[in-house]
MOPAC internal coordinates of N, CA, C and O (Angstrom, degrees):
PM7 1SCF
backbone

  N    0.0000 0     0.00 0     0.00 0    0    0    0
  C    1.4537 1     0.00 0     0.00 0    1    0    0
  C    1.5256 1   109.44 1     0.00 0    2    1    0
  O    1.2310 1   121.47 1   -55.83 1    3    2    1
  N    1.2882 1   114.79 1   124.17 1    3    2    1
  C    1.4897 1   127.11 1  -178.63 1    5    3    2
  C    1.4267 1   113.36 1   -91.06 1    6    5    3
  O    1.2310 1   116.18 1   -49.92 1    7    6    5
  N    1.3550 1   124.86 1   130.08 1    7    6    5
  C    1.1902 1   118.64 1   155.16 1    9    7    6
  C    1.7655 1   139.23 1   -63.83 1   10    9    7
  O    1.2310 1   126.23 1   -74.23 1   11   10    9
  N    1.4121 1   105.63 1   105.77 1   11   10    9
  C    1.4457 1   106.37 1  -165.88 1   13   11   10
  C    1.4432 1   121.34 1  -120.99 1   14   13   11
  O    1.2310 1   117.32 1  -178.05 1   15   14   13
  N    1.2399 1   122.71 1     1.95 1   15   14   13
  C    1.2320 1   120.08 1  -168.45 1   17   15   14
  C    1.9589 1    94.43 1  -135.35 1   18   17   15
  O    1.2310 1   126.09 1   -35.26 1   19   18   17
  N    1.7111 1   105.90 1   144.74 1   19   18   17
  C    1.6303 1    97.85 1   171.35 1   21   19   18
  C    1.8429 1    98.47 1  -146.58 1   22   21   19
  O    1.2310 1   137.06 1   -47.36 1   23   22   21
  N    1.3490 1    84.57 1   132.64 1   23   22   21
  C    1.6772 1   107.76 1  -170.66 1   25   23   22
  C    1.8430 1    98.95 1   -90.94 1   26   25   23
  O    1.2310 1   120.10 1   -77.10 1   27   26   25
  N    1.2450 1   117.41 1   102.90 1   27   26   25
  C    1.5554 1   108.01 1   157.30 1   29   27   26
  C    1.7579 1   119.32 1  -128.45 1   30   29   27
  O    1.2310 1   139.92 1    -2.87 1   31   30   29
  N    1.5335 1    78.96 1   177.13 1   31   30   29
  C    2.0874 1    82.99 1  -177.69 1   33   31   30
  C    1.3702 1   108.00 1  -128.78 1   34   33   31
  O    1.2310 1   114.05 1     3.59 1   35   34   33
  N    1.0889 1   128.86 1  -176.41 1   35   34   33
  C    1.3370 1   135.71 1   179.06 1   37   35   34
  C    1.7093 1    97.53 1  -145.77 1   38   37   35
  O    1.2310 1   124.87 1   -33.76 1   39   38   37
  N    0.8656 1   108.25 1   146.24 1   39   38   37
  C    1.6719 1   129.08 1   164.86 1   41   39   38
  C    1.5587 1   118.82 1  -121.69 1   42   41   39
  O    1.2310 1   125.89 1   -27.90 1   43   42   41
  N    1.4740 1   106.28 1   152.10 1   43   42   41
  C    1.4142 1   105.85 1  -171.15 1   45   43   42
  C    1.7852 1   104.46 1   -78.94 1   46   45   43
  O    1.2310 1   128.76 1   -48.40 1   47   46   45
  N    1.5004 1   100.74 1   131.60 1   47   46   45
  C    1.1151 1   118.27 1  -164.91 1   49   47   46
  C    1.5780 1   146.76 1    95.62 1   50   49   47
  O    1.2310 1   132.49 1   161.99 1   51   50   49
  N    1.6920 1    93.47 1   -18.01 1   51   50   49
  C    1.8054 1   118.08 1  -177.11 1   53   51   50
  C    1.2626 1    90.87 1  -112.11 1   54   53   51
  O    1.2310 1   132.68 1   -17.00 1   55   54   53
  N    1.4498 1    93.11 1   163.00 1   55   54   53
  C    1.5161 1   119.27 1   152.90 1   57   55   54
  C    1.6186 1   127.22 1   -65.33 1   58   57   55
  O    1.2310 1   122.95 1   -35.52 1   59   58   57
  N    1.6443 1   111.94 1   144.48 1   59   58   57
  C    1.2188 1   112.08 1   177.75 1   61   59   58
  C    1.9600 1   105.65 1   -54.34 1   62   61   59
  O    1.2310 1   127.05 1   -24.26 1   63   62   61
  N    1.0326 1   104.04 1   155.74 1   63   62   61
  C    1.2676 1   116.29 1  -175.70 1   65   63   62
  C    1.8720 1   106.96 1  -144.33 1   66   65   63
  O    1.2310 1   113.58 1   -31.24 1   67   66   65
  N    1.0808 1   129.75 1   148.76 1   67   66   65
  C    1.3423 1   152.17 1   177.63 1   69   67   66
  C    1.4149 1    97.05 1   -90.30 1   70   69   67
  O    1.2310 1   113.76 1   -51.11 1   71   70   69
  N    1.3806 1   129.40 1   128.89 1   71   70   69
  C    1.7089 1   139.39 1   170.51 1   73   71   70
  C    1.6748 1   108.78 1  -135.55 1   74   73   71
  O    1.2310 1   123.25 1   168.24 1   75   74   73
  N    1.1902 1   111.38 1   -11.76 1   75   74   73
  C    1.8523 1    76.83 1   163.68 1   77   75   74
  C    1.7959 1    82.27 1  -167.35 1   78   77   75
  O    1.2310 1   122.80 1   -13.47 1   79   78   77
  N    1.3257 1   112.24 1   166.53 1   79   78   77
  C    1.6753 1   137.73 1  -164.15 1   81   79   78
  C    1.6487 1    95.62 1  -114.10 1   82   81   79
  O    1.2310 1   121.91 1   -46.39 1   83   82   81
  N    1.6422 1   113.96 1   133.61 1   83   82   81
  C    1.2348 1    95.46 1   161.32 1   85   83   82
  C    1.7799 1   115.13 1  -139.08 1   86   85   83
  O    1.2310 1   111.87 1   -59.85 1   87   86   85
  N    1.2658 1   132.93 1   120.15 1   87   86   85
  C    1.0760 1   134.91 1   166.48 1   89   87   86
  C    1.6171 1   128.99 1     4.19 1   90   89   87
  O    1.2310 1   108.47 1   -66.65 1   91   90   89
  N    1.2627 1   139.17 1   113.35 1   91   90   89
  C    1.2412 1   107.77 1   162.50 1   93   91   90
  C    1.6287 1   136.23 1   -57.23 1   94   93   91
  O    1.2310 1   118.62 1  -172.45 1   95   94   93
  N    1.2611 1   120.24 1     7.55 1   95   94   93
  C    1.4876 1   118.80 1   173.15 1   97   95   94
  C    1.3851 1   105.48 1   -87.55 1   98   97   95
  O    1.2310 1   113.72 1   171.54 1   99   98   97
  N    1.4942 1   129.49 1    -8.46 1   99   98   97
  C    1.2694 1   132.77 1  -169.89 1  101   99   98
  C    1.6932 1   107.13 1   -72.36 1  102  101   99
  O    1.2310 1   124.65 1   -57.59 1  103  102  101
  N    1.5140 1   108.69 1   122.41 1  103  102  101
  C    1.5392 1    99.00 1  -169.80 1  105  103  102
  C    1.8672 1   102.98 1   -82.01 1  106  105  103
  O    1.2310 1   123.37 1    -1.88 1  107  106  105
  N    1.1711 1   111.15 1   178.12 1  107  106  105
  C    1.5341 1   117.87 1  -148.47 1  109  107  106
  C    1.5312 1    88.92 1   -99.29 1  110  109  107
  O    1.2310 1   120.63 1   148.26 1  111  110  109
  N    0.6824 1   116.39 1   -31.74 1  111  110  109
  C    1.9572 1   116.47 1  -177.25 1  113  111  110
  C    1.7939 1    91.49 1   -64.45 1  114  113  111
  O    1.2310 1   123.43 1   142.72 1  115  114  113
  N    1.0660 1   111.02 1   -37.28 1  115  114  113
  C    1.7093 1   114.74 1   176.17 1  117  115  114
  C    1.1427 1   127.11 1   -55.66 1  118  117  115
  O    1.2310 1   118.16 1   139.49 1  119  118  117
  N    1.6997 1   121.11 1   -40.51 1  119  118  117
  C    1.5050 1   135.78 1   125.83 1  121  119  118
  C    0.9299 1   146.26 1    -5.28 1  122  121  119
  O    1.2310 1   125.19 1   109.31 1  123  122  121
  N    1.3250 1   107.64 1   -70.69 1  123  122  121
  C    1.1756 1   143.87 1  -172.69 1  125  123  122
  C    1.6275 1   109.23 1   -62.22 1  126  125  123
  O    1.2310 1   136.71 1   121.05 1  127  126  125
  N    1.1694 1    85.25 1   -58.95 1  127  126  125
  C    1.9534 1   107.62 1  -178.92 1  129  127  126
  C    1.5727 1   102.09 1   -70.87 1  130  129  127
  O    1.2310 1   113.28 1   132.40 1  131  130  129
  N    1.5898 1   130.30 1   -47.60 1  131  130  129
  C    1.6054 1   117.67 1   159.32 1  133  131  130
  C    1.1657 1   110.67 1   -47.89 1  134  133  131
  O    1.2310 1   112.83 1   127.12 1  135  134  133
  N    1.0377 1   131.15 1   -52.88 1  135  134  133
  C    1.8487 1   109.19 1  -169.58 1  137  135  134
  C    1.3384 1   116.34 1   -78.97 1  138  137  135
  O    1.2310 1   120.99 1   160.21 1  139  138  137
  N    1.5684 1   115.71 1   -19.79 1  139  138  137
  C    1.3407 1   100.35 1   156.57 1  141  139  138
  C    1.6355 1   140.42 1   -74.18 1  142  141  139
  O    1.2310 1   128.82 1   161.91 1  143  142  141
  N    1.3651 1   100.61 1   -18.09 1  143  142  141
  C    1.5016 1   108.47 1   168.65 1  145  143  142
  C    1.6278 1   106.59 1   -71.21 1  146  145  143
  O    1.2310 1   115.25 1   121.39 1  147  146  145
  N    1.1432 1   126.62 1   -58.61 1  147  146  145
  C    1.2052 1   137.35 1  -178.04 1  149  147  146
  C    1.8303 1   105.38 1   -37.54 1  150  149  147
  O    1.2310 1   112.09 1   107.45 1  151  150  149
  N    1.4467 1   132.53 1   -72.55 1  151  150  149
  C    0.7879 1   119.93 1   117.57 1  153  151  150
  C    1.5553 1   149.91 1    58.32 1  154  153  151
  O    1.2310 1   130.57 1    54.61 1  155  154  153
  N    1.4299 1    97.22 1  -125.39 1  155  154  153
  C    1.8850 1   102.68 1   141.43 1  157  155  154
  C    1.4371 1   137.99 1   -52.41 1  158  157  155
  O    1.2310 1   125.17 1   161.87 1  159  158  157
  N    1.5229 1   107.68 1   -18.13 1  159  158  157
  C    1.7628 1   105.97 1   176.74 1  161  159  158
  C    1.3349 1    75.10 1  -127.71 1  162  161  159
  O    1.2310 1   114.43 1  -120.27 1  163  162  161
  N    1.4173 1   128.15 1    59.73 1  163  162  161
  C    2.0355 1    98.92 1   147.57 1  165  163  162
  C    1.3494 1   104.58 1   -99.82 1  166  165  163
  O    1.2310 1   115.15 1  -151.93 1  167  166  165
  N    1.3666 1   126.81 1    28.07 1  167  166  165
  C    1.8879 1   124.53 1   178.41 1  169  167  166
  C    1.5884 1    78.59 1   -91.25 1  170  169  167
  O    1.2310 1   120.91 1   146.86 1  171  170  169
  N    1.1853 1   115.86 1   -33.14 1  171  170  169
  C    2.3193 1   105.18 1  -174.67 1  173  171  170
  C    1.2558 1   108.60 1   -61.97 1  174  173  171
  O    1.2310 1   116.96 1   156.96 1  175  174  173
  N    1.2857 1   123.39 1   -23.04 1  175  174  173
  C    1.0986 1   112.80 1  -149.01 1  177  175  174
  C    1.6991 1   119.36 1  -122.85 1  178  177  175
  O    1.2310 1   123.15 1  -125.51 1  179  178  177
  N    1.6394 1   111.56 1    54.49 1  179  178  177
  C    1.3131 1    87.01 1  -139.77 1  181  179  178
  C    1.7184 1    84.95 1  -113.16 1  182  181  179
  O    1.2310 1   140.75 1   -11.02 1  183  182  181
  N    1.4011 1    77.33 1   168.98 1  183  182  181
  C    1.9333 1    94.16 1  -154.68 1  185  183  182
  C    1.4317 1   108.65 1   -74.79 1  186  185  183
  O    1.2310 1   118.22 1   165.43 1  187  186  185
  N    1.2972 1   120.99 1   -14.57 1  187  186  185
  C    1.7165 1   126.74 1  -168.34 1  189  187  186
  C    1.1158 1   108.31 1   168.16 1  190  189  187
  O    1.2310 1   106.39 1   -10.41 1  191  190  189
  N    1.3406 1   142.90 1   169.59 1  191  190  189
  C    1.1578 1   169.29 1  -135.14 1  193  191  190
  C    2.0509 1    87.02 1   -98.40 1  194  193  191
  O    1.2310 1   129.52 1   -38.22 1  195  194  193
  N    1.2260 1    99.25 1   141.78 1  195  194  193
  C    1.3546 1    99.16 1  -155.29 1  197  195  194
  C    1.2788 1   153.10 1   -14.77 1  198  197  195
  O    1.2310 1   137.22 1  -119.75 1  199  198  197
  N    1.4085 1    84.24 1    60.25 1  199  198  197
  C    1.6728 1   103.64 1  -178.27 1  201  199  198
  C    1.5833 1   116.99 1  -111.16 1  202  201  199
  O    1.2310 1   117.75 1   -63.64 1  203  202  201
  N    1.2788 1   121.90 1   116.36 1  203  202  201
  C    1.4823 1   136.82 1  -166.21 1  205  203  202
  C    1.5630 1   120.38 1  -100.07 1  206  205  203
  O    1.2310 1   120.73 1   -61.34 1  207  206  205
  N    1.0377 1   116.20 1   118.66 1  207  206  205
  C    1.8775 1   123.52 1   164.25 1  209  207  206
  C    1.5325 1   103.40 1   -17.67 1  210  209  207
  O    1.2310 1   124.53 1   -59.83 1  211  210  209
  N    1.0624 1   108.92 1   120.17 1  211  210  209
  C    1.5085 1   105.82 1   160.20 1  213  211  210
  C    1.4882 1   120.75 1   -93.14 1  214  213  211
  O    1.2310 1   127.46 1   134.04 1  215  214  213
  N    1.4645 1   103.25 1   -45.96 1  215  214  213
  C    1.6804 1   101.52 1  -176.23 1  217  215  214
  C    1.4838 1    91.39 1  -170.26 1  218  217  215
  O    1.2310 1   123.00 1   -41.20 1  219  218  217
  N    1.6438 1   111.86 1   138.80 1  219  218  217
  C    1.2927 1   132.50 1   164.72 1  221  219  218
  C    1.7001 1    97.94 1  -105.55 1  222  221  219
  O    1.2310 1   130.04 1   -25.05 1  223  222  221
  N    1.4527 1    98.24 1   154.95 1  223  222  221
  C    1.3325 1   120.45 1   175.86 1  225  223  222
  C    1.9117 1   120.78 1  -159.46 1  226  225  223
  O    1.2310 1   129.06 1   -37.12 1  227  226  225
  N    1.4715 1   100.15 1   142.88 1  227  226  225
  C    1.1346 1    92.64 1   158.62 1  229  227  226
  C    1.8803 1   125.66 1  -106.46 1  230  229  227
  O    1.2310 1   118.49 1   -11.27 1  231  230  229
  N    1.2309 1   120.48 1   168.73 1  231  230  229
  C    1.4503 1   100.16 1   172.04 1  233  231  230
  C    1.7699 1   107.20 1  -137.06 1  234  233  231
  O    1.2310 1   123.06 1    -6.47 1  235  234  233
  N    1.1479 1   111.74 1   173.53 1  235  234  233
  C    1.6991 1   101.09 1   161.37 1  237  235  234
  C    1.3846 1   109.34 1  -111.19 1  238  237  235
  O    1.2310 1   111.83 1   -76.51 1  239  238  237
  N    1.3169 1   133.01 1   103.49 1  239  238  237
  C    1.3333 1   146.90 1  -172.22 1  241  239  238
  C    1.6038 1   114.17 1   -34.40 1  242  241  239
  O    1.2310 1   128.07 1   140.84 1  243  242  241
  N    1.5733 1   102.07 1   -39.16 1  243  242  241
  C    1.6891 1   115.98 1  -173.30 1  245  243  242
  C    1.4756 1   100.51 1   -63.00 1  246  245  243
  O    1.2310 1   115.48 1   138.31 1  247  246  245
  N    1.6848 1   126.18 1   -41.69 1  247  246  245
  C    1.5279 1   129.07 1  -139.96 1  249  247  246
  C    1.0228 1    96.07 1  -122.17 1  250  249  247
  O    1.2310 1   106.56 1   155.14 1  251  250  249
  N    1.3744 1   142.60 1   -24.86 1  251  250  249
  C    1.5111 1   145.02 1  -147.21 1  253  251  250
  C    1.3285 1   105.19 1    57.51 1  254  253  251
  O    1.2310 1   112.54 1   173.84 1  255  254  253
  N    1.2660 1   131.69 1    -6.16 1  255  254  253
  C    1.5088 1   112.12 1   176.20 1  257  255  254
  C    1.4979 1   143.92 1   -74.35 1  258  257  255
  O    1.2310 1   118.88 1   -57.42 1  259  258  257
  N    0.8898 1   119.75 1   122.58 1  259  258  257
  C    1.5609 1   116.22 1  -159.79 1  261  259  258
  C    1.6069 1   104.93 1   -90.78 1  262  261  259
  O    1.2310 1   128.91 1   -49.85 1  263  262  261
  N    1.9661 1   100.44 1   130.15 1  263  262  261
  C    1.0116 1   138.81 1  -155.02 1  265  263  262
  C    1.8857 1    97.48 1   -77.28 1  266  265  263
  O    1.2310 1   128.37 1   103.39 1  267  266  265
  N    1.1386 1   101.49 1   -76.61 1  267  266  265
  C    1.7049 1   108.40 1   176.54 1  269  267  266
  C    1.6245 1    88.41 1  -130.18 1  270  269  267
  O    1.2310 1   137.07 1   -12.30 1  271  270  269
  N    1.5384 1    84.53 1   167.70 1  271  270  269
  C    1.5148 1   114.17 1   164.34 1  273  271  270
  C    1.6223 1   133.54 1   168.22 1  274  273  271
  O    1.2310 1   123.55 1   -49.84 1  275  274  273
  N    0.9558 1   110.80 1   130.16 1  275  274  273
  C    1.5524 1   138.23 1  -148.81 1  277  275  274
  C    1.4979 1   107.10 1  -106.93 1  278  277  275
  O    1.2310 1   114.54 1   -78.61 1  279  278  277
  N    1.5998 1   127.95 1   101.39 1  279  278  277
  C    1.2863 1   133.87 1  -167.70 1  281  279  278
  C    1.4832 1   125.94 1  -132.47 1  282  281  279
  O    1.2310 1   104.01 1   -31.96 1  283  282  281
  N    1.5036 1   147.07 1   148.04 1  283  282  281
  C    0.9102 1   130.85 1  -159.60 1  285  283  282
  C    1.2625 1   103.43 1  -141.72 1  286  285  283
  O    1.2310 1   115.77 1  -164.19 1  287  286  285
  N    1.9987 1   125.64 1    15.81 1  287  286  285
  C    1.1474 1   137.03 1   158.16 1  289  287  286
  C    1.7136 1   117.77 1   -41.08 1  290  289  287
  O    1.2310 1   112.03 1   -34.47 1  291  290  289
  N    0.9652 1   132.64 1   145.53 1  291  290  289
  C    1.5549 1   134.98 1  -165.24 1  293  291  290
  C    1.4224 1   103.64 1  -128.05 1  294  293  291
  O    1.2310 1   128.77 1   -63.38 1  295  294  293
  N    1.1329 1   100.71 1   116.62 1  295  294  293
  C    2.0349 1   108.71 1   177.49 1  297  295  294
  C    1.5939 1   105.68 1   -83.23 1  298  297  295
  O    1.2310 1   123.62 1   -65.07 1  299  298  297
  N    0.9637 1   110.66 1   114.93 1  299  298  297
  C    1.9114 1   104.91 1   171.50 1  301  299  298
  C    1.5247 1    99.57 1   -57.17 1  302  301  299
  O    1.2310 1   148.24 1   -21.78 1  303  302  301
  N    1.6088 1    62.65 1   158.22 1  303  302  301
  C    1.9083 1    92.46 1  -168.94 1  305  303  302
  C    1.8976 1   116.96 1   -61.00 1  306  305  303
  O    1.2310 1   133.81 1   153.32 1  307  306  305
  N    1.5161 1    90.90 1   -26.68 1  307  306  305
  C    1.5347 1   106.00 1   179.60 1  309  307  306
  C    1.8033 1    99.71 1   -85.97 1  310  309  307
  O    1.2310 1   110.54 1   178.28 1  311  310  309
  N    1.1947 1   135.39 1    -1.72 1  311  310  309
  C    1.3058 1   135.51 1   172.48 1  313  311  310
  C    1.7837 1   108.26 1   -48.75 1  314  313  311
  O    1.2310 1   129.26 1   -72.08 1  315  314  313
  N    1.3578 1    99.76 1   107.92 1  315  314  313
  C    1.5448 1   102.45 1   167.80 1  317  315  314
  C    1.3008 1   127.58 1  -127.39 1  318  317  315
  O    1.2310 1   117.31 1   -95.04 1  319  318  317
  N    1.3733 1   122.73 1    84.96 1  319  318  317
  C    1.2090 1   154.34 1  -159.82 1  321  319  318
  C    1.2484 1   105.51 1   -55.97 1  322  321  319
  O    1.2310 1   111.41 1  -179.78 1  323  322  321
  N    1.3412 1   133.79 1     0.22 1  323  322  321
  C    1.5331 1   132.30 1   172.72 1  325  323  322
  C    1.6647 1   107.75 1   -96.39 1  326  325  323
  O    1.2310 1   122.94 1  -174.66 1  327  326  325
  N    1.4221 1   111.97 1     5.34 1  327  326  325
  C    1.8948 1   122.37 1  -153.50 1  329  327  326
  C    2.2950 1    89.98 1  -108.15 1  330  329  327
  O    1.2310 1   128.13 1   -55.24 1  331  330  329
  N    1.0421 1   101.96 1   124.76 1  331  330  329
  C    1.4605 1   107.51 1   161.46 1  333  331  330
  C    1.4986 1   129.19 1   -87.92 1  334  333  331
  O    1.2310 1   111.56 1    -3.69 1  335  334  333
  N    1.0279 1   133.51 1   176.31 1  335  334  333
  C    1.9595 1   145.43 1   154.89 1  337  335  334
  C    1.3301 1    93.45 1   -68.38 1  338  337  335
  O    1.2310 1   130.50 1   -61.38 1  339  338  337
  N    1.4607 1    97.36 1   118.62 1  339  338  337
  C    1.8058 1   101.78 1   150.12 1  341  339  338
  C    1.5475 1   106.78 1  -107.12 1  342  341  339
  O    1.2310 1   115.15 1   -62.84 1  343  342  341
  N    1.2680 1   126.81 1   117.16 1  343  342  341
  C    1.4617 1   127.50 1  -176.55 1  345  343  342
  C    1.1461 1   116.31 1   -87.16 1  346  345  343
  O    1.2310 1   123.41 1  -167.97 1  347  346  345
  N    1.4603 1   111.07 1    12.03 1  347  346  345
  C    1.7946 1   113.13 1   171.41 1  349  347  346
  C    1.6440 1   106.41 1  -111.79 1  350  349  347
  O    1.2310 1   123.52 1   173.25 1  351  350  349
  N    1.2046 1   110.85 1    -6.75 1  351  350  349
  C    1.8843 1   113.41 1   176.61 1  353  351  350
  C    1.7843 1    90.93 1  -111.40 1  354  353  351
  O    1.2310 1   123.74 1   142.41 1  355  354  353
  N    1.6258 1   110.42 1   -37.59 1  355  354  353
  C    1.2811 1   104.49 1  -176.83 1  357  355  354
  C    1.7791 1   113.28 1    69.49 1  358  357  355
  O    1.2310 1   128.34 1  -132.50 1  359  358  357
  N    1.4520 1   101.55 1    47.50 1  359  358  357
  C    1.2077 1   107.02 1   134.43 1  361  359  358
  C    1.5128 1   101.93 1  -168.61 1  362  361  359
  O    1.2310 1   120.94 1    27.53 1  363  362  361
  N    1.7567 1   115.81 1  -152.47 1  363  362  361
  C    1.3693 1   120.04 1  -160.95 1  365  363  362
  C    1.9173 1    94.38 1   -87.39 1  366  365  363
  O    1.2310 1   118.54 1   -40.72 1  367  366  365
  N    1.5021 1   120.39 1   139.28 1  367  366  365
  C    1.1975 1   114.94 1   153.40 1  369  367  366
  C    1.4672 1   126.41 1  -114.54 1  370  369  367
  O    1.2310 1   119.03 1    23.86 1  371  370  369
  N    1.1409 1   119.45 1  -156.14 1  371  370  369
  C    1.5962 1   114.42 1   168.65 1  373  371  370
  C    1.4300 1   111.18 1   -91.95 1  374  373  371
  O    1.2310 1   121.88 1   172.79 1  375  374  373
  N    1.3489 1   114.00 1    -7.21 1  375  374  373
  C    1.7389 1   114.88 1  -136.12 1  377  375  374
  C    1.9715 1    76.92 1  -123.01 1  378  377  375
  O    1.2310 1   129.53 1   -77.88 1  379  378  377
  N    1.3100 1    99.24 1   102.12 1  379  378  377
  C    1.5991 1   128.57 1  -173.45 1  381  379  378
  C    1.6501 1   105.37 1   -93.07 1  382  381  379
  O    1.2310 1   120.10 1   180.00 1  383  382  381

């Protein structure tokens, strides 16, 4: 059994960190359902004095692709996701 899958979290203020290894025989709905529990009880689990979960995730180590993941990052309201980086004005414009 190979190790293929890696579950981590981030907390506000720390570094991402790795918390549990998972097999490649582990089916993905299995995943899926860990990071959502994780998740739902991260008010148990909290790292310090007001410091909050930012985002759990799983990934597949082989692909970089991430399996589930559960986040509580906030896009401003002015976020317009159709706008690119211009690296000669050096920041985001509309003009893609």
């Amino acid at each position: 059994m190979a190790t293929r899958y890696s579950a981590r979290w981030r907390w506000e203020g720390k570094d991402s960190e790795s918390i549990a290894l998972f097999s490649a025989d582990v089916p993905q709905e299995v995943l899926v359902d860990f990071v959502d529990s994780l998740w739902a009880n991260a008010a148990n689990w909290q790292a310090g004095e007001g410091e909050d979960i930012r985002w759990v995730d799983c990934i597949d180590m082989e692909t970089g692709e991430v399996i589930a993941e559960r986040s509580d990052w906030d896009e401003p309201d002015n976020c317009d996701d159709d706008c690119g980086f211009d690296p000669y004005m050096g920041c985001y414009t509309d003009d893609c």
